[in-house]
C-alpha positions in Angstrom: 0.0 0.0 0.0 1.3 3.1 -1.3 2.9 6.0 1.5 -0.1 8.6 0.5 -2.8 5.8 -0.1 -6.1 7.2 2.0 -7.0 5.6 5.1 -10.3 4.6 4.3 -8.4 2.4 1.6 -5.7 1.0 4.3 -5.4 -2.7 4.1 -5.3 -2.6 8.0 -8.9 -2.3 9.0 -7.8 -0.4 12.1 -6.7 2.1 9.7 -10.1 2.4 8.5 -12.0 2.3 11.5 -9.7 5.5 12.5 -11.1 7.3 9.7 -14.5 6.5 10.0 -14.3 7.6 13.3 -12.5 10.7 12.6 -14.0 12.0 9.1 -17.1 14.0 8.5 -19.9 11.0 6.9 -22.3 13.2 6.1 -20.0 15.6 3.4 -20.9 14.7 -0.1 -17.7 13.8 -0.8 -17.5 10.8 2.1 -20.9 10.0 1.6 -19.6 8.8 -1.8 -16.9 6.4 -0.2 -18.9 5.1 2.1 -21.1 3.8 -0.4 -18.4 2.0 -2.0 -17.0 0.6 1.3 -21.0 -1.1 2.5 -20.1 -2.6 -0.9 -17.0 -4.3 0.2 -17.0 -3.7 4.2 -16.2 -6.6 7.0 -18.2 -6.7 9.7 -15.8 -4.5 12.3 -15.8 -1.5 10.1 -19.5 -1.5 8.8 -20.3 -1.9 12.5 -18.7 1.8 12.8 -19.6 3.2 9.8 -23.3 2.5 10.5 -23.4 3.5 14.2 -22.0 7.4 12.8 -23.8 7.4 9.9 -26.8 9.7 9.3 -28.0 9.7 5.9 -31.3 8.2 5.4 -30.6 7.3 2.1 -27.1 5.4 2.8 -28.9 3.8 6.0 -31.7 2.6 3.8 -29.6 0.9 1.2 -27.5 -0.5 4.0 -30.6 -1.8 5.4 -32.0 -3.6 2.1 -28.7 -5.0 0.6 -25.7 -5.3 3.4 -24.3 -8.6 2.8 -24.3 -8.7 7.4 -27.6 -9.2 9.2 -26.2 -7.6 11.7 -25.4 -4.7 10.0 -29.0 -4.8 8.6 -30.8 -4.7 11.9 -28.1 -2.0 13.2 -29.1 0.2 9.8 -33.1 -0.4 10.5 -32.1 1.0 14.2 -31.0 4.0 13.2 -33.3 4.9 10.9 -35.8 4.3 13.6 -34.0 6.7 15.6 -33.9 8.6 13.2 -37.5 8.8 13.1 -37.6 8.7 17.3 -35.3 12.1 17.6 -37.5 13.9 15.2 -41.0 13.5 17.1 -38.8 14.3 20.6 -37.1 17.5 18.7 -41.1 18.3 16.9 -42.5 18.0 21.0 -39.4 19.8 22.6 -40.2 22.4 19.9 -44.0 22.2 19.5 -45.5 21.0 22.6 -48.6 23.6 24.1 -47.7 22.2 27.8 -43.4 22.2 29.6 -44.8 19.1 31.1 -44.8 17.0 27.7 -41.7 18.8 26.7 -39.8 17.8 29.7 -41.6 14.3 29.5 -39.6 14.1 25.7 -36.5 15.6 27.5 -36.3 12.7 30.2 -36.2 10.2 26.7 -33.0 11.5 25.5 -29.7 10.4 26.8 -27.6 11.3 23.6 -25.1 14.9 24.8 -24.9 16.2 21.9 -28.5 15.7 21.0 -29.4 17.4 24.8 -27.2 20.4 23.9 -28.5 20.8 20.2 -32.0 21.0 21.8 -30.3 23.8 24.6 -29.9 26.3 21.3 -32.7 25.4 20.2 -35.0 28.7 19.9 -37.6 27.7 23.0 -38.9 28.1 26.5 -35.4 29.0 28.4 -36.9 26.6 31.6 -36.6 24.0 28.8 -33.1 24.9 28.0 -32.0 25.2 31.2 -33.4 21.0 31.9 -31.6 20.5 28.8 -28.7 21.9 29.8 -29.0 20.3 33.6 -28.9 16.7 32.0 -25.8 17.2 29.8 -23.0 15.4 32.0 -20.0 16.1 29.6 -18.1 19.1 31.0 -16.7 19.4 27.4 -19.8 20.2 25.9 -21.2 22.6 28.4 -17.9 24.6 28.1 -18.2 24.6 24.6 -21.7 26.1 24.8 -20.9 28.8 27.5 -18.1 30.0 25.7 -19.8 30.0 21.8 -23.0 31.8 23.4 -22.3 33.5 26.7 -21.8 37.4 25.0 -25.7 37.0 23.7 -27.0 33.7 26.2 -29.7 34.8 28.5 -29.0 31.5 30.5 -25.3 32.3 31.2 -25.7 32.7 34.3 -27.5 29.5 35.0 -25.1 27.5 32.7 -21.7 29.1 34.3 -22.8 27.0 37.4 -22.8 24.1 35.5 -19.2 24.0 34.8 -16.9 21.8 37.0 -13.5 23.3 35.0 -11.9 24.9 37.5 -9.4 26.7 35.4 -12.3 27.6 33.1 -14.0 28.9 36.1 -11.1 30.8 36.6 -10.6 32.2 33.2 -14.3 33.4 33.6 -13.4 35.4 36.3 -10.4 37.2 35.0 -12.4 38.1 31.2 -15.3 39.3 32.4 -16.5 43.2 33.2 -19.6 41.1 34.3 -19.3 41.5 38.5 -22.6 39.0 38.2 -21.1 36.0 36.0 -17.8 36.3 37.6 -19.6 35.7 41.4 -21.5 32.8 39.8 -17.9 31.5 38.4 -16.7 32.1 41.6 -19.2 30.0 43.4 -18.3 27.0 41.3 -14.3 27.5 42.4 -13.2 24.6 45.1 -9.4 24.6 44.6 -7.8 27.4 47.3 -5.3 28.2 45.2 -6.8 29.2 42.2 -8.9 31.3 44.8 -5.3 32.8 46.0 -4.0 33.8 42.6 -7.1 35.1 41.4 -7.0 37.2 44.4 -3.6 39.2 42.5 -5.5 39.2 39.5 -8.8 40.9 39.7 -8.9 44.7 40.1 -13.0 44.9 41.2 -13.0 45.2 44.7 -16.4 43.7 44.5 -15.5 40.4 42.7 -12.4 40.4 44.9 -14.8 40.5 47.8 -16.8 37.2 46.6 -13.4 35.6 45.9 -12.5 36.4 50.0 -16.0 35.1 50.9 -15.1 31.8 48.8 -11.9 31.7 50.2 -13.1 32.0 54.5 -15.8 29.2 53.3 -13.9 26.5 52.3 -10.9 27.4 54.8 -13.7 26.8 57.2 -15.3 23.8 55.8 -11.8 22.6 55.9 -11.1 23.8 59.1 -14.2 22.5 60.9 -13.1 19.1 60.1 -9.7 19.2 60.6 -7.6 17.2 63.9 -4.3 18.0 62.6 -2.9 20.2 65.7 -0.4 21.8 63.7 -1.9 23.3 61.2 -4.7 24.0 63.8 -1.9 26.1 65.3 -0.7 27.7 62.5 -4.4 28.8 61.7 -5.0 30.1 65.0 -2.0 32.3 65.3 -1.9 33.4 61.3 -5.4 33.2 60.2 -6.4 36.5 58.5 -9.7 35.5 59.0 -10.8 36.1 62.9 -13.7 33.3 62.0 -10.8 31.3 61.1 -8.6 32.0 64.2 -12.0 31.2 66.4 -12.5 27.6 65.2 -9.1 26.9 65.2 -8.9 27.8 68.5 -11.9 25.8 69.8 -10.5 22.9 68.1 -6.6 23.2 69.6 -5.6 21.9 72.6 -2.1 23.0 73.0 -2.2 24.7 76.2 1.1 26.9 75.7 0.0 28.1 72.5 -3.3 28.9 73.7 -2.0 30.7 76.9 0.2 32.7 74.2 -2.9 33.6 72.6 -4.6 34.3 75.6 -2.1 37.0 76.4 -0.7 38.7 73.8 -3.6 38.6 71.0 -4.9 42.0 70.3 -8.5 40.8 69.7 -10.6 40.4 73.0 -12.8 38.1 71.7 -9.5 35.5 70.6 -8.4 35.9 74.0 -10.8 35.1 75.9 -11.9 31.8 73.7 -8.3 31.1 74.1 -8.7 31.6 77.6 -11.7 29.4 78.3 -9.6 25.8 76.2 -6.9 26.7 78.9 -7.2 23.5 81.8 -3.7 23.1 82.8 -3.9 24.7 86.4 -0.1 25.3 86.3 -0.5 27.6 83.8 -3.7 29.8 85.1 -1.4 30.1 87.9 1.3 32.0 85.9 -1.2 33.6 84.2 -2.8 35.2 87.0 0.6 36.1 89.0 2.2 37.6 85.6 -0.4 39.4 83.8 -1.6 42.7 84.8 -4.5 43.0 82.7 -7.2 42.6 85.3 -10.0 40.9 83.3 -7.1 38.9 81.9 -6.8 37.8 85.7 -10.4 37.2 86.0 -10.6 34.7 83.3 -7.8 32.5 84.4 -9.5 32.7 88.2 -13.0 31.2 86.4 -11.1 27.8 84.8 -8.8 27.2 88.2 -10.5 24.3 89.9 -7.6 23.4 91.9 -8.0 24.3 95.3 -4.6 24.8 96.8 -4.0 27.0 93.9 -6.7 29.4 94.5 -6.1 29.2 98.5 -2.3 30.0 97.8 -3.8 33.0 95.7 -5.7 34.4 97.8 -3.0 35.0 100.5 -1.4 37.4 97.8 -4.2 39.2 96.5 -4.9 42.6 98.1 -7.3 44.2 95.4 -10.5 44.6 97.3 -12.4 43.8 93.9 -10.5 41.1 92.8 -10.4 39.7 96.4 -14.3 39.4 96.3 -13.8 37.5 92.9 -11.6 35.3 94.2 -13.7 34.2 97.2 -16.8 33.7 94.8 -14.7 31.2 92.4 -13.2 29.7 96.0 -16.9 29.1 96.9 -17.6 27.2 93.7 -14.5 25.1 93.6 -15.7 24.4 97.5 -18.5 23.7 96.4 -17.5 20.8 94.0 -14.8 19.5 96.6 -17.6 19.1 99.4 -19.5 17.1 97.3 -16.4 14.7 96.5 -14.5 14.0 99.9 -15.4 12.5 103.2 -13.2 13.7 105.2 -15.4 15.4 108.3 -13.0 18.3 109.7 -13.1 19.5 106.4 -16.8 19.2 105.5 -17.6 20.3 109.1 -15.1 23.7 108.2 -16.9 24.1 105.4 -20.6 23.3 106.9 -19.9 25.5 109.9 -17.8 28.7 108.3 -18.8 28.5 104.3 -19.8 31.9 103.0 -21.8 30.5 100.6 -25.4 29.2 101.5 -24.8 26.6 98.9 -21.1 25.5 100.1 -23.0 24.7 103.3 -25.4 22.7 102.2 -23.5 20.6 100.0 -20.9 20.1 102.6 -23.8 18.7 105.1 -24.8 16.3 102.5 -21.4 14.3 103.5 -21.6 15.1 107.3 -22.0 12.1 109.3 -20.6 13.5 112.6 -23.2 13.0 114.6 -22.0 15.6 117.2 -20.8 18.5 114.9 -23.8 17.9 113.0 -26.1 18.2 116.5 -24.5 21.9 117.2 -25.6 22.8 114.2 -29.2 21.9 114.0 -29.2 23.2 117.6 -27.2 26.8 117.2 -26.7 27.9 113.3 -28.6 30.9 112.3 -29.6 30.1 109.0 -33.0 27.6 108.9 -31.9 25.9 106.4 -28.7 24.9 107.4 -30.4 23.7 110.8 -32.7 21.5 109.0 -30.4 19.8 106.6 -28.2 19.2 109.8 -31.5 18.0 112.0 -32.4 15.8 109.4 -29.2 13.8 109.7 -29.1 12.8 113.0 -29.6 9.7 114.3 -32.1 11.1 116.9 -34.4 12.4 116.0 -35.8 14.7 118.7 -34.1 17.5 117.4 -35.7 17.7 114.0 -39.0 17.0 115.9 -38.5 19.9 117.8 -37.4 22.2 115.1 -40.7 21.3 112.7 -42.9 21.9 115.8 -41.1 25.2 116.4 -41.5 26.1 112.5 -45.4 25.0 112.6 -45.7 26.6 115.3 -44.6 29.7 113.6 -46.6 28.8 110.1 -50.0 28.8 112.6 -48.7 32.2 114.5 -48.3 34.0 111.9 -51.2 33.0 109.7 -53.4 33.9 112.6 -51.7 37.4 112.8 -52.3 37.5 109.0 -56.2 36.5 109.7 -56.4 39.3 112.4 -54.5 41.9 110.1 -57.2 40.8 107.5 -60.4 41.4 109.4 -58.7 44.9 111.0 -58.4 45.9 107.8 -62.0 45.0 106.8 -63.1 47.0 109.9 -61.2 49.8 108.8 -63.3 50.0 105.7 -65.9 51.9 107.7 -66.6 53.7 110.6 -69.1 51.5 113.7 -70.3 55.2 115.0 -71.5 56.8 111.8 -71.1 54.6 109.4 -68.7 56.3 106.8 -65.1 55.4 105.4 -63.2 54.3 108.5 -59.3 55.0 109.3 -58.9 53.5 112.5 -59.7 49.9 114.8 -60.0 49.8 118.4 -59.3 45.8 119.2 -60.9 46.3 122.7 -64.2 47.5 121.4 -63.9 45.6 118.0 -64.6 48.9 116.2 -64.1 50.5 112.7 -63.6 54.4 113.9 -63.2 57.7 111.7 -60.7 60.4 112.4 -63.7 62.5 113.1 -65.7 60.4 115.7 -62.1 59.6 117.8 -61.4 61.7 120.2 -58.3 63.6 120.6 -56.1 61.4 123.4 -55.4 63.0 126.5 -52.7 66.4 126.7 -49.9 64.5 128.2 -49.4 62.2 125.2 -47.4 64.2 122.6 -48.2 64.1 118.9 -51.6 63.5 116.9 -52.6 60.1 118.1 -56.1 59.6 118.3 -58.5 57.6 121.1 -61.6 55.2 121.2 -64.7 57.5 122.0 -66.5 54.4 123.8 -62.8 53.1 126.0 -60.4 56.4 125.6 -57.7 53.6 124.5 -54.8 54.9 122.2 -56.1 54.0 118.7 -53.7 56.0 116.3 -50.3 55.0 117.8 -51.4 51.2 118.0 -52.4 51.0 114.2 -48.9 52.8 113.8 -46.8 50.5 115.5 -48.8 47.1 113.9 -48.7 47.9 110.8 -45.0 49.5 110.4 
């Protein structure tokens, strides 16, 4: 075979089936070859030639004469697809209702065939399910970029492209701020993000680009256990959002105390502050900074107790000292409810500042004498309960609920007489107008103007009972003050 001999005339059928593949069949001039080669064709090439071809004409002869039944069947195939694409394309084009057009849409799987219907002059909610079903990046590129001066679905179709260096070259080349966010959405890889940042002069595209770039930093971020690059984002990050959930997610205490300390941001130094455990370092913190809310947040994540007793002896700062006692009460507070150890619990039952302290601390009182005392002598009820209701004997408790019903029935009977004084108040016994005062010897409701004045020696204004001459104004004074 000669060097220049054409390659649909190769004796090496591979040679052949690379030209089929690669030529034009539907120009006149291979249409003419073609029908020479069905003529003459093995099975491997016709097999090609017929799956490409188009021509009805060529197809049809195929179908009536080809020396292959398989080829045959292949050619009646196509021409019935032939037939199929053409009522699809008529509906896509023709149909009164989207429902049937999308209905025709969902039958076609071919991608060049779903992007031929895309330029097709129709309903752009048609285009745009067209153009959703087209998987080949390829194609979908092609179409952006041959359309997207004139394309009233560029927008939509831009977020169909995967390319990320077409993405990219979408954002550089366009005065559009609108298609280059929508390019900029479809951008995953950071550093494309960074180098566009050099590139693009509108400060409003360059502000998308920043958005992109804090999202997937934090997507990234938010799922990220490596401790060093944790640290290098929360000391570098120039994004605070960044530095915040790097910082919630680190547990290196010295770096964190670093950050604690010496970030300019309030809000970074006190998140810092709160991931800081090691008690060790509070310590230092507290006895080395200066900053007084600095001081304050190392006090609120000290638990240890020797610590905070060793700190207290140092402090002088009125304020501060009063912080110190409230955060001693807490971490108290948490011991009492963990040891056994009865001096200590009774220190803390007997002296604690803190109503709370106390009470937890009697929960693990057993001493049966300390624990007497104080249902006998403390001040507070509460505490006397609490320590009544541990004893073994139980006379004390008895006595102290008697007392306290005792009270209860006292004091609602005083509340009972206050009532029904007041009622009698409401109006005056002697002539029967609004009352102001109550004589409790006669059982009267009196008026300033049927008392009588009391007698001269008895300074002031106070008033008497017409019917006993007892003191009425004075009494109703003192009762109800």
């Amino acid at each position: 075979m000669g060097l220049f001999t054409p390659l649909w005339k190769h004796k090496d059928e591979n040679k052949r089936i690379k030209w089929v593949e690669k030529s034009d069949l539907e120009t006149p001039e291979n249409k003419e070859i073609i029908r020479q080669l069905i003529k003459i064709e093995n099975l491997h090439v016709m097999t090609r030639i017929t799956a490409k071809l188009k021509d009805k004409d060529i197809l049809s002869q195929i179908a009536e004469s080809n020396q292959f039944y398989e080829i045959r069947n292949q050619a009646y195939i196509r021409l019935d697809e032939e037939n199929s694409i053409k009522a699809l394309l008529n509906t896509i084009r023709m149909a009164p209702d989207n429902r049937l057009k999308i209905a025709a849409l969902d039958k076609i799987e071919d991608q060049e065939l779903l992007l031929r219907v895309a330029k097709m002059p129709i309903d752009q909610e048609i285009g745009m399910e067209a153009l959703e079903r087209i998987k080949d990046q390829a194609l979908i590129t092609e179409y952006f970029l041959s359309s997207y001066r004139t394309n009233p679905l560029k927008y939509f179709v831009v977020r169909l492209i995967k390319d990320q260096e077409v993405l990219a070259g979408i954002v550089k080349d366009q005065d559009d701020q609108n298609l280059s966010n929508a390019a900029i959405e479809g951008i995953r890889d950071l550093r494309i993000l960074e180098k566009l940042r050099t590139l693009v002069p509108d400060k409003y595209v360059l502000a998308t680009i920043n958005d992109k770039i804090l999202a997937l930093k934090m997507k990234h971020i938010e799922s990220c256990s490596d401790q060093d690059e944790l640290m290098k984002e929360a000391l570098t990050s120039e994004f605070s959002e960044i530095r915040q959930t790097a910082i919630q997610k680190l547990n290196d205490q010295l770096i964190l105390g670093r950050i604690a300390t010496e970030d300019p941001d309030d809000t970074l130094r006190s998140l810092a502050m709160s991931r800081i455990n090691d008690q060790d370092l509070l310590a230092d913190i507290f006895k080395n900074q200066t900053n007084h809310e600095i001081r304050k947040a190392a006090l609120i994540n000290l638990t240890n107790l020797d610590i905070l007793l060793e700190i207290e002896k140092t402090v002088h700062d009125t304020k501060l000292n009063e912080f110190i006692q409230r955060r001693l009460s807490a971490v108290k507070i948490v011991h009492a409810g963990t040891i056994t150890d009865q001096v200590i619990l009774a220190d803390y039952a007997l002296n604690g500042n803190d109503i709370d302290l106390r009470m937890e601390a009697l929960s693990n009182l057993t001493d049966q004498k300390i624990l007497r005392g104080i249902a006998k002598n403390d001040m507070a009820e509460q505490v006397r309960f609490a320590a009544a209701e541990k004893l073994t004997d139980k006379s004390i408790f008895n006595k102290l609920k008697n007392d306290r019903d005792e009270l209860k029935r006292r004091i609602a009977k005083e509340q009972k007489r206050n009532a029904y004084m007041l009622e009698k108040m409401q109006s005056c016994d002697i002539c029967h107008k609004g009352g102001d005062y109550y004589c409790s010897a006669c059982n009267l409701g009196i008026c300033k103007s049927c008392s009588k004045i009391a007698s001269s020696d008895l300074a002031g204004d106070d008033r008497a009972c017409p019917r006993c001459g007892k003191i009425i104004g004075r009494e109703l004074m003192d009762r109800w003050n």
